[in-house]
C-alpha positions as CSV (number, residue, x, y, z in Angstrom):
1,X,-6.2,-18.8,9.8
2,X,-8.2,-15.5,8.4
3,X,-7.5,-13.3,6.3
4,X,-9.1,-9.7,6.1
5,X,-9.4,-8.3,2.6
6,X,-9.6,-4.2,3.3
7,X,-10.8,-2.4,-0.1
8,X,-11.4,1.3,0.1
9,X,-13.8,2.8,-2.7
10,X,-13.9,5.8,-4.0
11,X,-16.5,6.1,-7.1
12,X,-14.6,2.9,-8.4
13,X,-17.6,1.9,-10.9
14,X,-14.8,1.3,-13.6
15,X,-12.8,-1.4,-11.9
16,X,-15.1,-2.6,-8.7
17,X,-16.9,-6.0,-10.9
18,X,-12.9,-6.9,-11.3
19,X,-11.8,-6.1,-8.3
20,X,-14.6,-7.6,-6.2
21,X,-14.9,-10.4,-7.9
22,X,-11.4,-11.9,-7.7
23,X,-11.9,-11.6,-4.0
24,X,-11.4,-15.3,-2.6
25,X,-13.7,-16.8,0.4
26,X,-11.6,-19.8,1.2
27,X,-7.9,-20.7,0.1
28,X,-8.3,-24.0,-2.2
29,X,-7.5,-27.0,0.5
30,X,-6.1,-24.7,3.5
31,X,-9.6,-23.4,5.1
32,X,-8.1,-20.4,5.4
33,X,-11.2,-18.1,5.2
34,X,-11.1,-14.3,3.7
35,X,-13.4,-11.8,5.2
36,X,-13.9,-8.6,2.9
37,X,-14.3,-5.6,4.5
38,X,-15.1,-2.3,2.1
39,X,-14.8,1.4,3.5
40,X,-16.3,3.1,1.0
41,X,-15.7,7.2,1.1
42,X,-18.8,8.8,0.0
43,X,-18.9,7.8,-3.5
44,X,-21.1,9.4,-5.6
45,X,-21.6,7.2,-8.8
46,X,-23.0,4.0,-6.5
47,X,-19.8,1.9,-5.6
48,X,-21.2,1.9,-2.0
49,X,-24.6,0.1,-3.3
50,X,-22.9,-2.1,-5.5
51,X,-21.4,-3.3,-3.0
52,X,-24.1,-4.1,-1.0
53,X,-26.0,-5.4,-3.8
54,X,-23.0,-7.9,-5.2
55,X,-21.2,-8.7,-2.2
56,X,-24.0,-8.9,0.6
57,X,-21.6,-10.9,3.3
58,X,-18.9,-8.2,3.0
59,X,-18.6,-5.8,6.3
60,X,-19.4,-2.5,4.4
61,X,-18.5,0.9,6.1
62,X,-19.9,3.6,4.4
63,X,-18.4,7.0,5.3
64,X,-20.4,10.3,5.1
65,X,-17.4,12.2,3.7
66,X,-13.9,11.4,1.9
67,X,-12.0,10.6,4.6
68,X,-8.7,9.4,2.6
69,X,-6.7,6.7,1.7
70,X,-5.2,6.5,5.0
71,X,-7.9,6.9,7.7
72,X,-10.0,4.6,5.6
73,X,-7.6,1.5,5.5
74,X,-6.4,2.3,9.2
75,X,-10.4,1.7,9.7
76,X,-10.2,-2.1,8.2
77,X,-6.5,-2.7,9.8
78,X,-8.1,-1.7,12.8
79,X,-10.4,-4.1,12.8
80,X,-8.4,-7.2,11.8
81,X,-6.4,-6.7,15.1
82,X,-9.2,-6.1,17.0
83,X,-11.2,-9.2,15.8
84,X,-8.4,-11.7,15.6
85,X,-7.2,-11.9,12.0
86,X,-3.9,-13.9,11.1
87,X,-3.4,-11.2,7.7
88,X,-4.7,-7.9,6.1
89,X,-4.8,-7.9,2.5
90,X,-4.8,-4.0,1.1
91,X,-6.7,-4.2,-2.3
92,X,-6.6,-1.3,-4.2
93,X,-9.6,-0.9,-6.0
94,X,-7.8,-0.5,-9.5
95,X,-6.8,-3.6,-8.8
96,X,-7.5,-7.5,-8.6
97,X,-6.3,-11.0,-8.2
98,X,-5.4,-14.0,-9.5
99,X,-6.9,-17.1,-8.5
100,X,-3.8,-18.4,-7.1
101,X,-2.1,-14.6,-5.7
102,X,-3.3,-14.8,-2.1
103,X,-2.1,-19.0,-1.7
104,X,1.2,-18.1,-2.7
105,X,1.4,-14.9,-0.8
106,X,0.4,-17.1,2.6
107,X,2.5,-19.8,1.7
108,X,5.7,-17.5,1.6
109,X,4.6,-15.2,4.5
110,X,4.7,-18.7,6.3
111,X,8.7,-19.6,5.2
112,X,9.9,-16.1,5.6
113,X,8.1,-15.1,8.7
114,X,10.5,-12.0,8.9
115,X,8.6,-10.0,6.2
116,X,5.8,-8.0,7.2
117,X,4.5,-6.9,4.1
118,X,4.7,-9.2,0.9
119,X,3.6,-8.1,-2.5
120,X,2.6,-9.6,-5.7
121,X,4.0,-9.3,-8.8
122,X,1.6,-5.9,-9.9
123,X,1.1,-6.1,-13.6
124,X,-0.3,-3.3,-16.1
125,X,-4.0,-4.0,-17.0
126,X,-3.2,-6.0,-20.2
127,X,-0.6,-8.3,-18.0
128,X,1.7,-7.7,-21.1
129,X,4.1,-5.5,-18.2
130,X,4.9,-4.9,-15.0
131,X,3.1,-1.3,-13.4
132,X,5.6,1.5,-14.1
133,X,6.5,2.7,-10.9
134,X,6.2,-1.0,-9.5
135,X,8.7,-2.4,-12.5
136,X,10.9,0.4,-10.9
137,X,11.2,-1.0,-7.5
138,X,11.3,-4.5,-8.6
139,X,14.5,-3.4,-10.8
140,X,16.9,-2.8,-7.1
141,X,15.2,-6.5,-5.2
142,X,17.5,-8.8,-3.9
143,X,16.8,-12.1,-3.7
144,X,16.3,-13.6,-0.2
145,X,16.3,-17.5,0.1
146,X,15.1,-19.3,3.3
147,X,16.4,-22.9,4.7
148,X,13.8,-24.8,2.5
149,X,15.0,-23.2,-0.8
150,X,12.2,-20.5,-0.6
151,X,12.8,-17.4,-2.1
152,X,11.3,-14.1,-1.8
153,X,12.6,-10.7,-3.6
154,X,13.6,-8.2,-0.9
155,X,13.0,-4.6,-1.4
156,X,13.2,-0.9,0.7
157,X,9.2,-0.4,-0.6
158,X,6.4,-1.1,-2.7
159,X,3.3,0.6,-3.3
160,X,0.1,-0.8,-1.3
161,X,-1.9,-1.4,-4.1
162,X,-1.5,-5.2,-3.1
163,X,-0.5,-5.7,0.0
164,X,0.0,-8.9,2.5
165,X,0.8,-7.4,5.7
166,X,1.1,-9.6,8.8
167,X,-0.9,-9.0,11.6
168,X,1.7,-9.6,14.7
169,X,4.4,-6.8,12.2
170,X,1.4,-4.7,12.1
171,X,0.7,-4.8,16.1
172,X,4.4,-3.8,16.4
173,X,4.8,-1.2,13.8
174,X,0.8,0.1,13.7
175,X,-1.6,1.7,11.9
176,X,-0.6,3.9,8.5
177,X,0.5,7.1,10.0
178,X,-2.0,9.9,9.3
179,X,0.8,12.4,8.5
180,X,0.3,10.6,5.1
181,X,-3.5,11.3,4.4
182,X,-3.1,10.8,0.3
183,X,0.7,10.2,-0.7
184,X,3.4,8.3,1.6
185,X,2.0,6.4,4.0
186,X,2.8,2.9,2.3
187,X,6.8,4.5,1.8
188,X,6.4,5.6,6.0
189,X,4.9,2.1,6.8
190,X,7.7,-0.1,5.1
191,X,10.3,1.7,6.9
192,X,8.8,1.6,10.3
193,X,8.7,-2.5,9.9
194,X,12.2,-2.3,8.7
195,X,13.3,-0.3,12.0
196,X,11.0,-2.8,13.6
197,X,12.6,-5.5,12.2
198,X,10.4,-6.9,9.6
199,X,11.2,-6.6,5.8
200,X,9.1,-6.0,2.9
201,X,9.1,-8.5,-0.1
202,X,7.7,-9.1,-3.4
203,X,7.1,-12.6,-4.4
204,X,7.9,-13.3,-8.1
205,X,5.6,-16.4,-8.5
206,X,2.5,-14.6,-7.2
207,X,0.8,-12.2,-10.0
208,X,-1.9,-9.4,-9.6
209,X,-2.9,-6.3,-11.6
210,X,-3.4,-2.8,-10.8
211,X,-5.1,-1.1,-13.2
212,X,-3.5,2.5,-13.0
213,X,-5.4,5.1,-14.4
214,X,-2.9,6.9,-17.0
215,X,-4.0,10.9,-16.1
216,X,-2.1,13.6,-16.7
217,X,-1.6,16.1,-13.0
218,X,-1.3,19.2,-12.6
219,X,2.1,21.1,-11.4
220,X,1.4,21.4,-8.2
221,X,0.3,17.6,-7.4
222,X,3.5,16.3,-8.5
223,X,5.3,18.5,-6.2
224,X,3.3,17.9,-3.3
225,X,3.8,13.7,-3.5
226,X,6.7,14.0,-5.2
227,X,8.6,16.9,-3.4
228,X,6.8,17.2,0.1
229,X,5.5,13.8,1.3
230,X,9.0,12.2,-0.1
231,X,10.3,14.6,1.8
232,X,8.7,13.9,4.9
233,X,9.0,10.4,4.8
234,X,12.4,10.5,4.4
235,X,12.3,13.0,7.9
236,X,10.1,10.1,9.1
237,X,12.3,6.9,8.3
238,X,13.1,5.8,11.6
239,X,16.6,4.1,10.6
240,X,17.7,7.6,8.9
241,X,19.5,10.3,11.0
242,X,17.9,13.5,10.8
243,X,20.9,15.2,9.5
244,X,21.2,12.5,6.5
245,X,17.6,13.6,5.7
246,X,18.2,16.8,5.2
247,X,21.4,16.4,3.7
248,X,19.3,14.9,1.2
249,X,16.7,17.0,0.9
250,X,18.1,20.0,0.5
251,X,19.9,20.1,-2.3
252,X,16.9,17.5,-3.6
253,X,14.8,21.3,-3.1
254,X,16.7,23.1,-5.8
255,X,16.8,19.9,-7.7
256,X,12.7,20.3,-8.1
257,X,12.6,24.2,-8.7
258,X,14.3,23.5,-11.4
259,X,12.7,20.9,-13.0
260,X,9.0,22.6,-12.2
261,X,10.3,25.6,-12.6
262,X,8.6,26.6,-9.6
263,X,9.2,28.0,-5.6
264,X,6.7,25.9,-4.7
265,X,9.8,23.5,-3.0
266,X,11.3,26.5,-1.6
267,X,7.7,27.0,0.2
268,X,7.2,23.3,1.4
269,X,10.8,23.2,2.5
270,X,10.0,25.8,5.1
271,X,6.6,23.9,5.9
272,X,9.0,20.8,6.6
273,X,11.2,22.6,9.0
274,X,8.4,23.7,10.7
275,X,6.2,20.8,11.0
276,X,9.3,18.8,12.2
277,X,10.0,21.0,14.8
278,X,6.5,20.9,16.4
């Protein structure tokens, strides 16, 4: 069994000894062997040659210009199903592991083959709590148990800052959708495996960190992830009717003008009729 480990960097000089260093290169007993693959988009502060100079059997691609979240991880996904691999493991590069995370990931993929996508437990930095917006989701899980007693903690999403995505869901659902260049791919990729009939989990035993930089954006950042990608995802979700979308996200328009005091959702509304009806 392999494992590809896909890390995108993106002057990461803060986290990358952490992050790189908790990479595994066989699990314990099971042979399974982990391949890491880093796409690095044209740092400037030398993640790309610390890479090469700490990890020298790691498949580095280094990209002449920031190509994105997205189109960088579709370029390591991409290469797990073209080369064979059994998993892809998205590492964020905020981010680490445990010794144990990716064994106890595996071992539950393997009883609950009907989840494509399995995350960890992702902790704060100081492992005293759970990431903010990850404690969020974990707050509406449902617990799924499989014949063997097995349980796994069923959820509509979870970020893809630590990810365990199978490689026969991901054939089936593919790649991140470019739509999503910064925000919402992760969102769009969980529901397309749940219209595809694979469900996303979190597995309680199995604990990782992501380090999420506290900073303070700007206006019109929040209302472009917040607002527009969740918007479009939501257009997007396979398993929603169109008119429950907008039913939605209507009303869900005024709802942000408000709170940002702004007509920039008025302005992406239209943007989302548009680009919908292309």
């Amino acid at each position: 069994m392999k494992i590809l480990i896909v890390v995108v960097t993106y002057n990461g000089m803060k986290w990358l000894d952490k992050c790189l260093g908790s990479v595994p290169w066989t699990l314990d007993e099971s042979g399974i062997q982990c391949t890491l693959y880093v796409v690095d988009n044209a740092s400037s502060d030398g993640s790309a040659d610390f890479v090469a100079q700490h990890c020298p059997s790691a498949i580095l691609v280094r990209n002449s210009e920031n190509t994105g979240f997205t189109a960088a991880n579709n370029l390591g996904m991409q290469y797990a199903l073209d080369n064979g691999y059994d998993y892809v493991y998205l590492l964020n590069q905020d981010a680490w592991l445990m010794p144990e995370t990716l064994n106890l990931l595996v071992n539950a993929s393997e009883r609950h083959p009907s989840y494509g996508i399995l995350s960890p437990m992702q902790m704060s930095g100081d492992l005293k709590s759970m990431d903010a917006q990850f404690a969020k989701l974990y707050s509406s899980s449902v617990a799924d148990t499989a014949p063997d007693g097995s349980s796994v903690l069923r959820v509509k999403r979870v970020m893809a800052a630590h990810w365990l995505l199978r490689c026969d869901a991901l054939r089936q659902t593919g790649l991140f959708s470019e739509e999503f260049p910064i925000y919402g791919q992760d969102d769009d990729l969980c529901n397309r495996m749940r219209a595809a009939g694979f469900f996303t989990g979190i597995v309680p035993e199995a604990v990782a960190v992501h380090d999420r930089a506290q900073r303070e954006e700007d206006k019109a950042k929040l209302i472009y992830r917040n607002y527009y990608m969740g918007s479009l995802t939501r257009l997007r979700d396979p398993s929603l009717p169109r008119w429950k979308a907008w039913a939605y996200i209507v009303p869900f328009t005024f709802v942000k003008a408000v709170k940002y005091r702004s007509l920039e959702p008025f302005r992406y509304l239209c943007k989302l009729f548009a680009h919908i009806n292309n």
